[in-house]
C-alpha angles and dihedrals in degrees: 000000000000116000087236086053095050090055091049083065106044082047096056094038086055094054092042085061112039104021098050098057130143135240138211102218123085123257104194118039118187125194120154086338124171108203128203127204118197120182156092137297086301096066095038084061095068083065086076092043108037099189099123084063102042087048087052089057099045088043088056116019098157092058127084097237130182118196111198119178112198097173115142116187 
Protein backbone atom coordinates (compact mmCIF):
# COMPACT_ATOMS: atom_id res chain seq x y z
CA UNK A 1 0.00 0.00 0.00
CA UNK A 2 0.89 3.56 -0.87
CA UNK A 3 1.88 5.73 2.01
CA UNK A 4 -1.20 8.34 0.82
CA UNK A 5 -3.35 5.45 0.95
CA UNK A 6 -2.37 4.53 4.06
CA UNK A 7 -3.29 8.09 5.43
CA UNK A 8 -6.95 7.94 3.59
CA UNK A 9 -7.54 5.08 6.02
CA UNK A 10 -6.25 6.22 9.18
CA UNK A 11 -8.07 9.06 8.32
CA UNK A 12 -11.28 7.31 7.91
CA UNK A 13 -10.74 5.10 10.71
CA UNK A 14 -10.22 8.14 12.70
CA UNK A 15 -13.64 9.73 11.67
CA UNK A 16 -15.49 6.32 12.03
CA UNK A 17 -14.43 6.50 15.57
CA UNK A 18 -14.68 9.97 16.93
CA UNK A 19 -17.14 11.66 14.63
CA UNK A 20 -19.90 8.98 14.74
CA UNK A 21 -20.44 8.92 18.42
CA UNK A 22 -23.58 8.51 20.34
CA UNK A 23 -25.43 10.54 22.82
CA UNK A 24 -27.57 9.98 25.60
CA UNK A 25 -30.26 12.96 25.23
CA UNK A 26 -33.40 12.69 23.00
CA UNK A 27 -33.64 14.06 20.14
CA UNK A 28 -37.96 13.86 19.20
CA UNK A 29 -40.15 14.40 21.74
CA UNK A 30 -43.83 13.82 21.04
CA UNK A 31 -46.44 14.89 23.10
CA UNK A 32 -50.08 15.55 21.53
CA UNK A 33 -48.34 15.94 18.30
CA UNK A 34 -50.30 16.26 14.58
CA UNK A 35 -47.98 15.22 11.96
CA UNK A 36 -48.01 15.96 8.93
CA UNK A 37 -46.34 13.84 5.82
CA UNK A 38 -45.79 15.66 2.39
CA UNK A 39 -44.39 13.72 -0.54
CA UNK A 40 -44.53 11.62 -3.67
CA UNK A 41 -45.70 8.28 -4.60
CA UNK A 42 -43.32 7.02 -2.08
CA UNK A 43 -44.96 8.40 0.71
CA UNK A 44 -48.73 7.65 -0.70
CA UNK A 45 -47.70 4.33 -0.57
CA UNK A 46 -47.48 4.20 3.56
CA UNK A 47 -51.37 4.76 3.30
CA UNK A 48 -51.60 0.46 2.17
CA UNK A 49 -49.08 -0.51 4.85
CA UNK A 50 -49.64 1.54 7.74
CA UNK A 51 -46.50 0.53 9.78
CA UNK A 52 -45.03 3.87 10.20
CA UNK A 53 -48.20 4.61 12.10
CA UNK A 54 -48.60 1.60 14.05
CA UNK A 55 -44.66 1.96 15.07
CA UNK A 56 -45.49 5.65 16.14
CA UNK A 57 -47.90 4.42 18.31
CA UNK A 58 -45.85 1.56 19.88
CA UNK A 59 -42.95 3.91 20.11
CA UNK A 60 -45.42 6.54 22.31
CA UNK A 61 -48.27 5.11 23.72
CA UNK A 62 -48.88 7.75 26.56
CA UNK A 63 -49.14 10.61 23.99
CA UNK A 64 -52.33 11.67 21.96
CA UNK A 65 -50.83 11.31 18.58
CA UNK A 66 -52.61 12.10 14.56
CA UNK A 67 -50.91 10.71 11.64
CA UNK A 68 -52.07 12.55 8.32
CA UNK A 69 -50.61 11.61 5.20
CA UNK A 70 -51.14 14.28 2.47
CA UNK A 71 -49.06 12.75 -0.03
CA UNK A 72 -50.50 13.06 -3.99
CA UNK A 73 -48.48 11.00 -6.73
Amino acid sequence: MTYKLKTQLLSIAFLAAFGFQCTDKKTLELENTTISLVGNNLVSRMMDYSTFETELHLRFPENYLIVRNMSDP
